[in-house]
N, C-alpha and C positions, 0 to 999 in steps of 0.2 A: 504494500500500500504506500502510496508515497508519502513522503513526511511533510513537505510545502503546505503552509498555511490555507484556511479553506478560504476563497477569496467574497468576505460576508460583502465588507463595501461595495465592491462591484455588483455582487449580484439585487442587492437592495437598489442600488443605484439604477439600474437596468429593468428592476421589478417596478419601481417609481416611475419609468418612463413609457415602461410597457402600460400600465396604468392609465397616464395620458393619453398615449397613442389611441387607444380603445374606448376614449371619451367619455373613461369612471368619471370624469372631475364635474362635468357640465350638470346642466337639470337632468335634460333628456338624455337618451340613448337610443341606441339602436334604429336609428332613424325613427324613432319616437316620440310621444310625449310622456313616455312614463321612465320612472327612476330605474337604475339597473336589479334593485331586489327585484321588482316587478315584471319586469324582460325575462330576470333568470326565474320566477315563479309561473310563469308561463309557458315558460319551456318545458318545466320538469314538469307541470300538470298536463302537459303534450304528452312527453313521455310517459306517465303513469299516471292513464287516467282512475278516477277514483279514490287519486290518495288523499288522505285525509289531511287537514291542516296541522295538526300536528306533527307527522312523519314529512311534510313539508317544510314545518321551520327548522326541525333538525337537519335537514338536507341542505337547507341554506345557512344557516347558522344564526337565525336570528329567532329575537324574544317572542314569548306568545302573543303579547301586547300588542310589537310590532307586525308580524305575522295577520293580526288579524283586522287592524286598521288596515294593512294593505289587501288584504281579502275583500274585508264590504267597499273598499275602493271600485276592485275589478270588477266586483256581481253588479254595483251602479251602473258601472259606465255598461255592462252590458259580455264583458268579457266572458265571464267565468261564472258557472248556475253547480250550486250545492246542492247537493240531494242525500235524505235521509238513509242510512243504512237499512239493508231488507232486515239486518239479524238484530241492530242496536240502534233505537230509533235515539239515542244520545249522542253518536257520532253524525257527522257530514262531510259527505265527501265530494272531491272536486272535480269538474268535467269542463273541458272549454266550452265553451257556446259556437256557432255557425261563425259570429262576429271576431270571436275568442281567437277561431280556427284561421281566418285570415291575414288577424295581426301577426300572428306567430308565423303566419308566411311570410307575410315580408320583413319580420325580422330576419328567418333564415334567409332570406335572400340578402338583406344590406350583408350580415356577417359573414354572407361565403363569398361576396364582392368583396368585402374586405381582406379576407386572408388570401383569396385568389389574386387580389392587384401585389398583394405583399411576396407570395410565391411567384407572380411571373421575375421577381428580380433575382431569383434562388436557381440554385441547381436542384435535382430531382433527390439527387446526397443531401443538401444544404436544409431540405425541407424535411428528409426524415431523420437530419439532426435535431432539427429542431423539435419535431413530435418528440422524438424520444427524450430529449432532455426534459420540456416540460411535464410530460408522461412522470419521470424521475422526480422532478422538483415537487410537484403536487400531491406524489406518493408521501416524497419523503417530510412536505410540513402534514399530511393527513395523519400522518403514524404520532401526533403528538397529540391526538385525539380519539375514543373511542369508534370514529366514524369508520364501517366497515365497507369494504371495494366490493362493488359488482363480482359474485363470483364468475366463474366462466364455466359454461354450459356448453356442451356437444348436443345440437338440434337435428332430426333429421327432415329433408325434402324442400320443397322450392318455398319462398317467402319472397315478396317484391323486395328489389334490389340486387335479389344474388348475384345475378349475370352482371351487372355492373359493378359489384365490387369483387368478387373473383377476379375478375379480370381487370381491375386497377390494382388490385393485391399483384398480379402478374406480370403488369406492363411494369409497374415504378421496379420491381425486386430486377427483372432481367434486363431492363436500361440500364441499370443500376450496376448490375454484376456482369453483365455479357454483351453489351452495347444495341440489345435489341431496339426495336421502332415499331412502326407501323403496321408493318409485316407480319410480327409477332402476335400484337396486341388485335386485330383484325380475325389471326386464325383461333386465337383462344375466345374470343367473343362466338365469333361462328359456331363454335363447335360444341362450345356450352350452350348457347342458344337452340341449338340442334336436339343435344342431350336432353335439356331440360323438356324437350316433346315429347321425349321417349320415357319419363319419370314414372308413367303409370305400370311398364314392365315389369314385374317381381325380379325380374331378375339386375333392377337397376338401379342404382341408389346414391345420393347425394349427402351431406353433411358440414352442417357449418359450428365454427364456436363464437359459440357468443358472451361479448362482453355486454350487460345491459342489452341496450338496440343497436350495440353496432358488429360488425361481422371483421372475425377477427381471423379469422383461418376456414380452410373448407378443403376439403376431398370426396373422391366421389368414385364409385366401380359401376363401370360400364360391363356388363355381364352378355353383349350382343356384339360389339362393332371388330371381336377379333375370333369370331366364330363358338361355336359347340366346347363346352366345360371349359373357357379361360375368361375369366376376370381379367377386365385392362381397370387399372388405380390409376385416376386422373384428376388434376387440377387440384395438386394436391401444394397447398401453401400455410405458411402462418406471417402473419403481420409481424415487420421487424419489433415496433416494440415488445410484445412477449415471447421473439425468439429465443428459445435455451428454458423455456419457462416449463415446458414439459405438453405445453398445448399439443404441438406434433406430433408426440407419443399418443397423445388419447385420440385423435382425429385416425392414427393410421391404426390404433387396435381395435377402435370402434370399426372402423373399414373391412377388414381382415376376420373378427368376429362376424359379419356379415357375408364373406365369403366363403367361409367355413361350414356358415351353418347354411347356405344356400350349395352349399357341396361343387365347388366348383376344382378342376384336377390342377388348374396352373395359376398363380396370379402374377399380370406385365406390367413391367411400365416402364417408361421410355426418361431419360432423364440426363443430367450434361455435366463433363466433367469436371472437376472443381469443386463441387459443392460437397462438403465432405461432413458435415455435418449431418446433412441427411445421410448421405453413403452408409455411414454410420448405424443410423437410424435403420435403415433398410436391412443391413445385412443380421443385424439385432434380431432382425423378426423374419429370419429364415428366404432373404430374398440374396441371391448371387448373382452378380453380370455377367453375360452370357455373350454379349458383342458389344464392339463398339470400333464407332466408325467418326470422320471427319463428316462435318456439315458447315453451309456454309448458308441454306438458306431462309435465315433470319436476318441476315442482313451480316453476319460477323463469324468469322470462322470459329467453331465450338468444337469439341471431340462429343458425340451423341453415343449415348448409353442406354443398353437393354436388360435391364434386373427380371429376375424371373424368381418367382416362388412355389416351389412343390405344395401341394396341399400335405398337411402334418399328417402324419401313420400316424 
């Protein structure tokens, strides 16, 4: 571990201006008229609807008092309607309204203009330095608080979104590591778009991990497109920030338990050389390379790799 002082100044300093930039300091926010608890109270009753006002101010960190003047705020102006619990008519919980539903649109719209004007100045590296650090920093002031992290969940079959983030999990990791482009990111859309038609198959099956609502890893066995009793394991990824974290390992045993018990004699899959981390991971669970060969057309010359796994005697 290195012994160099932890540089607090700077990062306060930096946290101070990240502040600014994001327009804490003003009335408004988010291209709004309302104060940022309320932006971020909107959001999370987005994401989980029904939660009650209390598991709301702990989420945010703020007092019952305040919490709840900001509450009969929202249900005025029209945002946000309480409704009594079916089981405990002493709780209320909370759902946006139609009106609710559009503010929080175009909030996510100003704030993905915003970090998209801030990423086009980034490299595609530069951008999942940055996730990952702040991913880091927010862990590590959380940890000084009983507040518990989204666990992560292995879901299985289609949910809106997959095909498009599969396939951003794809594009950024092999720009990133093997100089792919359009080429790449084109054939992995297509073919999951493909896939995903063919979901109602038994014999075919998809899998993502979820943090909260966002999708953090995914693999999937196509049980048709390489003939009679062989499993092909495809689009199989995890998001750099929780790589090494063990998500990979559940994504491909969850996988592999499915082709197991769906009896299949071989499982393939095609993969590039370098990446040794997975390799690793593969041969762990009974898969050997079997060929490999030079490619060149993703745009960058790779050495392409064929893992093959016997079904377990």
């Amino acid at each position: 571990m290195s012994q160099q002082p932890f540089p607090v100044s700077d990062i306060r300093s930096t946290s101070r201006r990240l502040v600014r930039e994001l327009g804490f300091m003003g009335g408004d926010f988010a291209g709004t008229d309302l104060p940022p608890s309320a932006v971020h109270a909107l959001i999370e009753i987005e994401t989980c609807p029904n939660i009650t006002a209390r598991d709301l101010g702990k989420l945010l960190r703020l007092e019952k008092s305040s919490v709840s003047r900001m509450l009969r705020k929202l249900v005025l102006s029209g945002d946000v309607r309480e409704e009594t619990d079916e089981e405990d008519s002493r709780i209320k919980r909370l759902r946006l309204t139609g009106k609710g539903q559009e503010k929080v649109g175009a909030i996510h719209g100003f704030a993905n203009r915003q970090v998209s004007d801030a990423l086009t100045q980034l490299t595609s590296a530069d951008a999942h330095t940055i996730l990952q650090g702040l991913r880091l920093y927010a862990d590590a002031l959380g940890d000084r608080t009983d507040t518990v992290a989204p666990s992560i969940e292995i879901q299985e079959g289609y949910r809106p979104g997959i095909i498009a983030r599969i396939t951003q999990m794809h594009a950024l990791y092999y720009a990133r590591t093997s100089g792919f482009g359009q080429r790449f990111e084109s054939v992995v859309a297509e073919g999951l778009a493909a896939f995903c038609n063919r979901l109602e198959s038994p014999k075919n099956a998809i899998w993502v991990a979820m943090r909260g609502q966002e999708i953090i890893g995914s693999v999937a066995i196509d049980g048709e497109d390489l003939g009679a009793d062989i499993a092909h394991l495809r689009w199989f990824i995890v998001d750099d920030g929780v790589r090494g974290g063990g998500v990979g390992r559940r994504l491909l045993e969850t996988a592999l338990a499915f082709v197991d018990e769906r009896g299949f004699a071989e499982t393939h899959l095609w993969t590039f050389n370098g990446l040794l981390a997975a390799r690793h991971l593969y041969e762990a669970h009974g898969f050997a390379c079997v060929e490999e060969h030079p490619g060149s057309q993703w745009g960058s010359e790779v050495l392409e790799q064929r893992f093959v796994r016997p079904r377990p005697e």
